[in-house]
N, C-alpha and C positions, 0 to 999 in steps of 0.2 A: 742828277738821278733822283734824289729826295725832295727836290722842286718839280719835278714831273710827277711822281706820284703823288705828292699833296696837293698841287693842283687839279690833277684828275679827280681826286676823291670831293676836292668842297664847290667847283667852278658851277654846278649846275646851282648849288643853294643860292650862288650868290648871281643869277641869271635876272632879277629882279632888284639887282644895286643891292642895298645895305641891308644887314638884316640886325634882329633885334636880340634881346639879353635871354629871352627861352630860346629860339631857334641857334643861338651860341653853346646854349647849355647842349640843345637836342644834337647837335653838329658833333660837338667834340664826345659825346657818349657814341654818336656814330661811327669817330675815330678810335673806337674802342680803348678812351682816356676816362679813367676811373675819375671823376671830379663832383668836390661840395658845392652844391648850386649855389650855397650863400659865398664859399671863397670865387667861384667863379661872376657872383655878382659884384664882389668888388674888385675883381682883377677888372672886367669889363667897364666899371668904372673908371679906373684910372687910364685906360688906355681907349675908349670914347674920346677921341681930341675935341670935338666937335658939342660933345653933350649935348646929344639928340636924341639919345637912348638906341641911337642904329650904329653899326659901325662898319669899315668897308672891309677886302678880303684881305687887304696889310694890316689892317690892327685886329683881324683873328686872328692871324697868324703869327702874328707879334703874342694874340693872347696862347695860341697854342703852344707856344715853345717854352714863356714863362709856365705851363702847368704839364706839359709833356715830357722836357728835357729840363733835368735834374743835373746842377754841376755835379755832385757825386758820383753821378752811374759815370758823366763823361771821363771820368779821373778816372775809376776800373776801366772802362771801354777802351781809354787811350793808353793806358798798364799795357793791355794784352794786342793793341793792333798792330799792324804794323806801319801804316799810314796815316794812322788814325781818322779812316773811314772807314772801313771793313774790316770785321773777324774771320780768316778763314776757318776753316772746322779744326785745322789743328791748333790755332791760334784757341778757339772756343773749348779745346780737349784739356788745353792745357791752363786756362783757368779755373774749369770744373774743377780738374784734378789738384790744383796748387790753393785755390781760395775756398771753393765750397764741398772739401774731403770727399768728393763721389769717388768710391772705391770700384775698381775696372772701369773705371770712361773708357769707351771706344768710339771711333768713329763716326761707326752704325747710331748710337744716342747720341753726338751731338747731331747730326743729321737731322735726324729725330726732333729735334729742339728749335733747327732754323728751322722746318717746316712747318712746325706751328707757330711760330711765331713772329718769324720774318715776313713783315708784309710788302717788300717791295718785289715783283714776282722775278725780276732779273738778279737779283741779287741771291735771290731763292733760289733759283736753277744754277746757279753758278757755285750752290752749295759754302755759301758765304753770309755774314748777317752783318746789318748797318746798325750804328745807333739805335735806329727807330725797334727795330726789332730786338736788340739785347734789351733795350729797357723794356720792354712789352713784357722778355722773358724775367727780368731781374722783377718788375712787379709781379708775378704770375707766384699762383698755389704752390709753385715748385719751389721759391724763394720762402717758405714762410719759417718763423722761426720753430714752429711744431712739427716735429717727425711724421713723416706718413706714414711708416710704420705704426704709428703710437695709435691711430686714426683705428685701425681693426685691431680684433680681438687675436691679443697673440699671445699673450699669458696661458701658463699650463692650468686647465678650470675643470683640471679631475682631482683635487685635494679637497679634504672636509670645509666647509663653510667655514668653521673657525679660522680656516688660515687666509681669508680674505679681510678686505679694508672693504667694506658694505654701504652703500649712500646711504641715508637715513636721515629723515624729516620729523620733526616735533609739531604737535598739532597743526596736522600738516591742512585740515580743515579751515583753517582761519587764512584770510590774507591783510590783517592789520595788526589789530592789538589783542589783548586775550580777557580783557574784562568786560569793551564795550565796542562792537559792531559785528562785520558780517560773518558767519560761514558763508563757503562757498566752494559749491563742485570743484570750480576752478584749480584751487589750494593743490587740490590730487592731478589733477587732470597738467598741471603746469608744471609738477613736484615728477611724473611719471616721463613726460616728454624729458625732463632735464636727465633722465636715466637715475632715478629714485631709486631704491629697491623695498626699503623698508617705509614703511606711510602707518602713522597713527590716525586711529580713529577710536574717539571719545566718545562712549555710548550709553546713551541713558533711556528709561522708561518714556514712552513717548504716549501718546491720544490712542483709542482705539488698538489698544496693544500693536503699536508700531515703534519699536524703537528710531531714537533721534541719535542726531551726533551734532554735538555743540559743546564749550567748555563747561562744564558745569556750578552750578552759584555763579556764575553771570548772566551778564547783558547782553551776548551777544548769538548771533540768531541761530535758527533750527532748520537743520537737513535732517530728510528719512535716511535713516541704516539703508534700506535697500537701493536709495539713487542713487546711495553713495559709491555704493559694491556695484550696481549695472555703469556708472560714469569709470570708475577704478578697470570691471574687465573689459571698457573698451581701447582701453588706452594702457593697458598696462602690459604688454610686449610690443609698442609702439616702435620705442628704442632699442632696446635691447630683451634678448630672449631666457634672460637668465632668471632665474624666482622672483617671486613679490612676497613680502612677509608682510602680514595687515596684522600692523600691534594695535589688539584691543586694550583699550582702559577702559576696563568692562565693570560698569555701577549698575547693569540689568537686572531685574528679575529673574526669576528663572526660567517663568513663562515667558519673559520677552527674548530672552536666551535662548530658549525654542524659535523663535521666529527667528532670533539673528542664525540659527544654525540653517534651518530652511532658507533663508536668502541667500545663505552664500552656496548652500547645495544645488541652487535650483537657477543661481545667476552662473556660476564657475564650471559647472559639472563635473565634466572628467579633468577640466584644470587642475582643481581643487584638491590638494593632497591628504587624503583620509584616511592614510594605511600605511605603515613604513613599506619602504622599499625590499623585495628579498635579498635585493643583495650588502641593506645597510642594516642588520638587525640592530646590533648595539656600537655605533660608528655612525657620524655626522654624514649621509651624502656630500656631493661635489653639486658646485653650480651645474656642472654639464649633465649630470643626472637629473637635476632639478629644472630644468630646462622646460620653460612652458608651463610651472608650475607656479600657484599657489599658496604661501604656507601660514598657516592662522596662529598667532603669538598670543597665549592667555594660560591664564591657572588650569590645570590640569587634574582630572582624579586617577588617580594609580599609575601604574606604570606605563609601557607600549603593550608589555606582554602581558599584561591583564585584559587591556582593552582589547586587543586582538581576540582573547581564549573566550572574552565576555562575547563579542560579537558573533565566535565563534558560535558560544551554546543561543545567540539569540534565534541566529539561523535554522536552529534544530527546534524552535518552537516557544522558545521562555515566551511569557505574556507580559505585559505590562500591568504595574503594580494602580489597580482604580484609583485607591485612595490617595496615594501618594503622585500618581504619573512620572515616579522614576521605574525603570525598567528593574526586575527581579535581577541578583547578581546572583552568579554560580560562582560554587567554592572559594576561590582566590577573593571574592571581592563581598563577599557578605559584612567583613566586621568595618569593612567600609561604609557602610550605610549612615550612622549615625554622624562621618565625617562629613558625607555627604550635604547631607543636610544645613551643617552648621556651615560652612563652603558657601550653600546655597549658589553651586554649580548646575547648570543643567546639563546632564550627560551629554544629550545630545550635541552640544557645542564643547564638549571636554572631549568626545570622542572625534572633532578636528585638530586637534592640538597635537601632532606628532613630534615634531625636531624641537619646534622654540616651543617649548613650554617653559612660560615665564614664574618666576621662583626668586622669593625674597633675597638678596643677599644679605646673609650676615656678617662671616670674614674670613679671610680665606682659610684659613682652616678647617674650620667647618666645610667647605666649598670641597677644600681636599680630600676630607673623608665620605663627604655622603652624597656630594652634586653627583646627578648622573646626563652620562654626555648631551644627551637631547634639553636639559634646562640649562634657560639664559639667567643672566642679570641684567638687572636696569636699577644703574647707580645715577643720582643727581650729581651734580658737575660739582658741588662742594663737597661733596664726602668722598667723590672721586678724587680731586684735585689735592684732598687733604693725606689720602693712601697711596698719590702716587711720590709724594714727597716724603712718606716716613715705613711705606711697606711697599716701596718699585718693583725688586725683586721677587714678592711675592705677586704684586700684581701681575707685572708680566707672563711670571706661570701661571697665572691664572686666565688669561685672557689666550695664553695659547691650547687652553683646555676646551673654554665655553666662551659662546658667545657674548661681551659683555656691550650692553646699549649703555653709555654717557647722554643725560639729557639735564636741558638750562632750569636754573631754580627758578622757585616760585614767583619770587620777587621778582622776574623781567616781564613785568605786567604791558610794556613798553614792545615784545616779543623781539629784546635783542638777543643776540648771542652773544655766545661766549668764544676763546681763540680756539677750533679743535686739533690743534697741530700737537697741543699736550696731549692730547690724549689717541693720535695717532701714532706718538712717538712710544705710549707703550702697549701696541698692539691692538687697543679697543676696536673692534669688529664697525660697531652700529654707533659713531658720535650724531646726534637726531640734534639739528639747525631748524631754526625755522624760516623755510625758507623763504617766506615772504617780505622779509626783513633784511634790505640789501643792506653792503657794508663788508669790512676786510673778511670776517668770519663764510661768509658765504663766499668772497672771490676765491678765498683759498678751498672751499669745498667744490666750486666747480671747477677750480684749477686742479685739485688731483684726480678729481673723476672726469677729468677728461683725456686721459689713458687709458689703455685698452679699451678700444672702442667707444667709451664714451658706455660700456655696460654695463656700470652702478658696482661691477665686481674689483678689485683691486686684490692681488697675489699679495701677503703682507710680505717684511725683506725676510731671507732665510734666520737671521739674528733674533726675529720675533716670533718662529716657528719653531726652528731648533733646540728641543729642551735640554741642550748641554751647553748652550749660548748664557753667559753671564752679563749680557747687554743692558747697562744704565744709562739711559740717554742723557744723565747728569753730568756723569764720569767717565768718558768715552778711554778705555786704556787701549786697546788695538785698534788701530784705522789704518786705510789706505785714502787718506784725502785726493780731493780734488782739486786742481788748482784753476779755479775758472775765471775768465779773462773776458768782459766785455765793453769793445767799442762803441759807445752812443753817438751814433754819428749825427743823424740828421732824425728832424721830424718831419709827418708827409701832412699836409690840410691837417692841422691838429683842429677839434672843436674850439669854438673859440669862447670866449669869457663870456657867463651872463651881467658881468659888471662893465659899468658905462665907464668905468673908470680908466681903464685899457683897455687895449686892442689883442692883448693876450701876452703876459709877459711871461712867458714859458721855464718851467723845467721839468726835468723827469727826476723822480727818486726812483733807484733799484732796490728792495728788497729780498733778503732770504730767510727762508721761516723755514725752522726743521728740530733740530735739537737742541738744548741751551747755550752748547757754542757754538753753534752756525749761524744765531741770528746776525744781521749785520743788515744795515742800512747806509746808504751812500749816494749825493746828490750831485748834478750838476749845477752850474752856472745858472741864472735868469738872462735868456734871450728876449732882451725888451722888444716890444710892440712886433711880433714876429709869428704868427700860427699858422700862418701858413707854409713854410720853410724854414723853419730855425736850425743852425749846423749849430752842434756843438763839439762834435770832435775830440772827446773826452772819454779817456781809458779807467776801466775801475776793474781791481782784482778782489777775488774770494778766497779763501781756504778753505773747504764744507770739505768736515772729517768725513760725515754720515748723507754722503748725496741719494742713497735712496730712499731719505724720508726728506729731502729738500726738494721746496717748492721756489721759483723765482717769482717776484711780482714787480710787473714794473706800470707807474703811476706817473701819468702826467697832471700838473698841477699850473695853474695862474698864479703868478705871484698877488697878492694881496695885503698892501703895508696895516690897513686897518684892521678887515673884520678878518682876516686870516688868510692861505693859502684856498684858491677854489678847486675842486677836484675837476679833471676835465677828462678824465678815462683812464681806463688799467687793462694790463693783461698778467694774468696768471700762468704758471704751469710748471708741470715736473721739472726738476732738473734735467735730468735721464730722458728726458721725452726734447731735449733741446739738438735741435741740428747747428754744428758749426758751420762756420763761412759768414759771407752775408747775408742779412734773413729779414724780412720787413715782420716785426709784431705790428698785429693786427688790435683796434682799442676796445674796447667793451665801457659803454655806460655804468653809472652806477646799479641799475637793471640789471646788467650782463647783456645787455642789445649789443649788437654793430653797430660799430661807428663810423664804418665804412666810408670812404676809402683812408681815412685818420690811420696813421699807423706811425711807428717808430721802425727807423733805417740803422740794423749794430752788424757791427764784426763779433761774430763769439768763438770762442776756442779753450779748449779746456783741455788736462791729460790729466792722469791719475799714476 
């Protein structure tokens, strides 16, 4: 029956004798077999008897089978058959249900399952599936290790801003280094697709009163303010529909201050948030309020309800002051004028500043007596780093108050990061990556922001919202751990070495990154000269007290005796976002590209 259907499917390619090493590749992508042209060039190789570069329809077939049928699927597929040629649907109910935890299987779904995927059509009508089709489905979106639920937005996105995990980029203009080469649109425009929410931009006095954005006292180049805001609102609900906050490091004039307020009034319009909301007077909105919106991060003069009553009497006629061109203030803001000045704010851009108005931190007490809820902080990663080791507790209440941004010191002239899992673990809102700068710091940022939806919002856990929660992520005294249990089974076309030196001596490392005792790292074996199928067959357990601030990463690497281990792809993601059973992760480059179809084959299972 499966020599009738694969004959049918290739007998016409090969109506002209032998065919050659693209129309093998084009063949088997026709077989809808996920395959690396370069592992498919040297399968083809080794099974060319002839070395003629053609080969005939027994040695595709010989190549098909080594890249289509995997001894591991056949080891489940023969588990649940009963003949070990066919799954009936209850044969296939009762797998679902025993190895990959689908809660209510019925019939009706697996049904469902051989018809998409069962390509032999009498097998299909017989409501039965072969080999060929369990693996089709065992490869398939439905096997991956990431929850589809995790995939949309399912988190509650009506609580204030504060109690979210915010993406957040650091000169997010640049895509190298920060002393010497390019801005570029790019930076945002790449930073915004990845589901961004927060994007700095650096703004300085430009030609022809146009403000610029570039790092300032360096080498490296000049974008207009306004490309930058029309490239931002055309891509900044791309992904996701939730706010964009544009944190200005605003070195402008006041005149040029004026123009940056007109750019963004006249690029954003009614995006653009220029007014609290009536229903949030003195209380942070929600993402879901905020929805489609705007919001402009800078120093600020007076309050909300000043600006409001000022705008109020503007409407009623005040004129603008000639000499000065700040606007006349009524009552509330008169003895503000002189502040004014020395600020060297220009109203017109302090009157966009509603929620994040940015505000020095001093310490948290201060912060406790006079912060008011719409001002943020923006702490560097060393004065952070140094408060959350000797005042946690106060941080934490502090961060469950107001929004705080964690951003990388001075010295990463190089634009590395720093780990942000510290500073996720005690609550920080906005930790700002830059993102151009691949490496573990960034896998882990697009590993946790790729839950819910992938829209840049992240629910923080009840422990970091709850102000009667005494949570140290130092000192964990109450927990319900986790016990998570993962089988590395196999590898699928792993990437292979750029060293001539092997052909790819493979292992994976699993990591877990969360709180101080959950880190843990734990390796396999080296499968020498093997990337294209390496079994490893090797069981590793966890104990993570604190799994919703744990992220897994798992890293395949080359062995390398000299210059080191070579990285050859990773994949990231929540714990809590892991589906048990069997699940193919999928590899991501150093980039964060697909690697497609490169993946890792695990059993995972876990209970609490």
């Amino acid at each position: 029956m499966e020599t009738r259907w694969f004959l049918s499917k290739i007998q016409d390619d090969f109506r002209g004798g032998k065919i050659n090493l693209e129309k093998t590749h084009r063949l088997l992508e026709k077989l809808d077999i996920r395959c690396s042209y370069i592992h498919v060039k040297n399968i083809f190789k080794d099974n060319d008897k002839l070395k003629q570069g053609r080969i005939t329809i027994e040695e595709f077939r010989a190549i098909y089978r080594i890249i289509a049928h995997r001894e591991e699927i056949i080891e489940i597929f023969n588990a649940y058959s009963e003949n070990r040629k066919i799954l009936s649907e209850h044969n296939l109910v009762q797998f679902l249900t025993q190895e990959q935890y689908s809660v209510e299987m019925s019939k009706t779904i697996a049904f469902e399952i051989i018809q998409k995927y069962e390509p032999i059509e009498e097998v299909r009508k017989a409501h039965q599936m072969s080999l060929e089709g369990f693996t089709r489905y065992m490869d398939s979106s439905e096997c991956l290790l990431f929850k589809n639920e995790c995939r949309k937005v399912y988190q509650d996105m009506t609580h204030p801003l504060n109690d979210y995990f915010i993406s957040s980029s650091h000169n997010t203009y640049l895509v190298s280094g920060q002393l010497v080469g390019p801005s570029d649109l790019w930076g945002y425009v790449s930073a915004l697709v990845k589901g961004c929410r927060c994007l700095e931009i650096d703004c300085w006095d430009g030609a022809q009163n146009e403000p610029v954005v570039y790092h300032g006292y360096t080498l490296t180049s000049k974008l207009l303010f306004k490309t930058v805001i029309q490239a931002i609102h055309k891509y900044a609900f791309m992904t996701s529909d939730y706010p964009v906050v544009l944190s200005l490091e605003n070195h402008c004039s006041p005149a040029q201050q004026e123009v940056m307020a007109d750019n963004l009034q006249t690029t954003f319009g009614e995006s653009l948030l220029s007014d609290m909301l009536d229903d949030f007077p003195d209380t942070l909105p929600s993402p879901e309020a905020l929805k489609f919106k705007v919001l402009v991060k800078n120093k600020k003069i007076g309050t909300l309800k000043e600006t409001r009553e000022r705008k109020g009497s503007d409407k009623r006629g005040d004129n603008q002051d000639k000499e000065t061109g700040v606007k006349k203030l009524s009552g509330a803001m008169l003895f503000k004028k002189k502040k004014i000045r020395k600020l060297k704010i220009s109203l017109a851009l302090s009157d966009l500043v509603i929620y994040t108005k940015a505000e020095k931190f001093r310490n948290f007490q201060h912060s406790r007596l006079y912060q008011q809820f719409n001002e943020n902080n923006s702490i560097g990663e060393t004065q952070a780093r140094k408060l959350s080791k000797l005042r946690v507790h106060e941080f934490i209440f502090h961060t469950r108050k107001f929004i705080t941004r964690i951003y990388p010191k001075a010295t990463r002239a190089d634009s590395s990061n720093f780990n942000p899992q510290e500073f996720w673990n005690i609550g920080c809102q906005m930790v700002a990556l830059n993102f151009q700068t691949p490496g573990l710091p960034m896998d882990l940022q697009n590993g946790k922001f790729l839950d819910n939806g992938g829209s840049g919002y992240i629910l923080k856990p009840h422990f970091l919202r709850d102000s009667k929660s005494d949570f140290n992520p130092s000192n964990i005294k109450e927990s319900m751990p986790i016990t998570l249990t993962i089988r590395l089974i196999s590898g699928i076309q792993l990437p292979l070495s750029h060293s001539s030196s092997n052909k790819g001596d493979t292992l994976v490392i699993i990591e877990v990154f969360g709180v101080p005792n959950d880190q843990m790292k734990q390796q396999t074996r080296v499968i020498k000269k093997n990337a294209f199928s390496p079994r490893w067959n090797e069981t590793f357990t966890f104990i993570i007290h604190v799994p919703e601030l744990a992220l897994i990463r798992f890293v395949v690497e080359s062995q390398g005796l000299i210059a080191g281990n070579e990285f050859l792809g990773q994949y990231t993601l929540p714990l809590l976002c892991m589906n048990k059973g069997y699940r193919h992760v999928p590899l991501l480059s150093r980039m964060g590209e697909s690697l497609e179809p490169a993946s890792l084959f695990v059993y995972v299972w876990y209970i609490r």
